[in-house]
N, C-alpha and C positions, 0 to 999 in steps of 0.2 A: 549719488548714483554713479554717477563720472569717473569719482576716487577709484570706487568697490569694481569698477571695471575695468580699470586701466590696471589695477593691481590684480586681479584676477587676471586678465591676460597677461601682463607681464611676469606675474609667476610663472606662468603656464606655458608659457614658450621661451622664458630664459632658464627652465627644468629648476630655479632654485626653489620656490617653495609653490603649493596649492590650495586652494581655496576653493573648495568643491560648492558652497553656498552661493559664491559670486554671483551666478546667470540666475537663483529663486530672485537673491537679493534686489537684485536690480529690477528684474519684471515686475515685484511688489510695490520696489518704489516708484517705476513707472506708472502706476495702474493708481497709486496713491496721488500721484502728481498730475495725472490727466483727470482724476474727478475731483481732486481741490481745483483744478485750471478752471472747469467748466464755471465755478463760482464766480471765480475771480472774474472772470471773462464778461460773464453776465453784470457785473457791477458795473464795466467799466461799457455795455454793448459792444463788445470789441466780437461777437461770433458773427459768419456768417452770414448774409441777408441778401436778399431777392429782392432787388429793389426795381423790379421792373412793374409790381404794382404801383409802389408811390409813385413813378415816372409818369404812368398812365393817368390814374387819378387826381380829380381836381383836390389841391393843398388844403380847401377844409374837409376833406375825409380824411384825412391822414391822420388823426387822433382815432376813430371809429377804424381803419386798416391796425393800427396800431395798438389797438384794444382787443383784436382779435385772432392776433399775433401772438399777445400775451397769451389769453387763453389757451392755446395751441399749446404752446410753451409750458404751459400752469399742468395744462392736461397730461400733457404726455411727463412731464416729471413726477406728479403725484403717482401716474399709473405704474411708473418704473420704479418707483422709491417702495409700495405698497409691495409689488412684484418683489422685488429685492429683498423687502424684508420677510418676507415668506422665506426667501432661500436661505438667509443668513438665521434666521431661528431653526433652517431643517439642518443646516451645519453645525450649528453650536449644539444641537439635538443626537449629531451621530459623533461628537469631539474629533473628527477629523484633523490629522497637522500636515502641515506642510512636509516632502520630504527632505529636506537637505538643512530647513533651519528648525523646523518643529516648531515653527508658531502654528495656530488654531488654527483653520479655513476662514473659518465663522470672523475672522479680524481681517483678513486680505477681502473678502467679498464685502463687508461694512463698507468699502470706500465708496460704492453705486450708492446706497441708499442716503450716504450724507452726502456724495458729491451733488446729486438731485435735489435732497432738499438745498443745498447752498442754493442754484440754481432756480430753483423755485424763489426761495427768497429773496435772492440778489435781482433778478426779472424782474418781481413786483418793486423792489426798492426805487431800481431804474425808470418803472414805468411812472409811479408817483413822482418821483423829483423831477419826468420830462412834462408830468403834467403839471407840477407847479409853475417852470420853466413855461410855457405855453400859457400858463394864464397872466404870466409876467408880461406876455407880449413875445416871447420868444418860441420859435417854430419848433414842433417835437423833431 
């Protein structure tokens, strides 16, 4: 993505050549690289967190806060992924392209419903291995 823009603006302002695709280019691949991110992210629990419940709460809730967290998590990515593919079968339904590279709609908007499932799955993988972790003796 980095390349395709530095070389699209460097055409673009040293008048020697243009690349009218550049700006589709790179929003596609950004938008591809923030819902792969979300997976990845979720493997490693590296998103976000309010940790001012565990703060509050005595240490043996924090398995049952942490189960309910999941859920949350579980919930709202199935309902985004379910949603999403509704929109990605009404696009691949009207063949829509993109206009500057003419790829499909129906392939740029795919990236929500598997970046959620990633997310979905990578959540639960995390949550198992902290619960094995924890019955090892080790704190989720």
């Amino acid at each position: 993505m980095v390349i395709i823009v530095f070389l699209g603006t460097f055409g673009r302002y040293s008048g020697l050549f243009s690349m009218a695709w550049y700006e589709e280019a790179a929003r596609y691949i950004m938008i591809w690289m923030v819902f792969i991110g979300i997976g990845a992210g979720a493997k490693k629990n590296a998103h976000f967190v309010v940790e001012l419940i565990y703060m509050i709460m005595p240490a043996k809730l924090h398995k049952y806060i942490h189960f309910i967290v999941l859920s949350i998590v579980l919930f709202f990515n199935v309902t985004v992924m379910i949603l999403s593919l509704r929109l990605v079968k009404g696009l691949y339904g009207m063949q829509q392209v993109s206009p500057s590279l003419g790829l499909p709609m129906w392939s740029v908007y795919s990236a929500i419903p598997i970046g959620c499932c990633l997310m979905a799955v990578r959540s639960l993988q995390y949550y198992i291995a902290s619960l094995k972790q924890s019955a090892e003796g080790d704190v989720i």
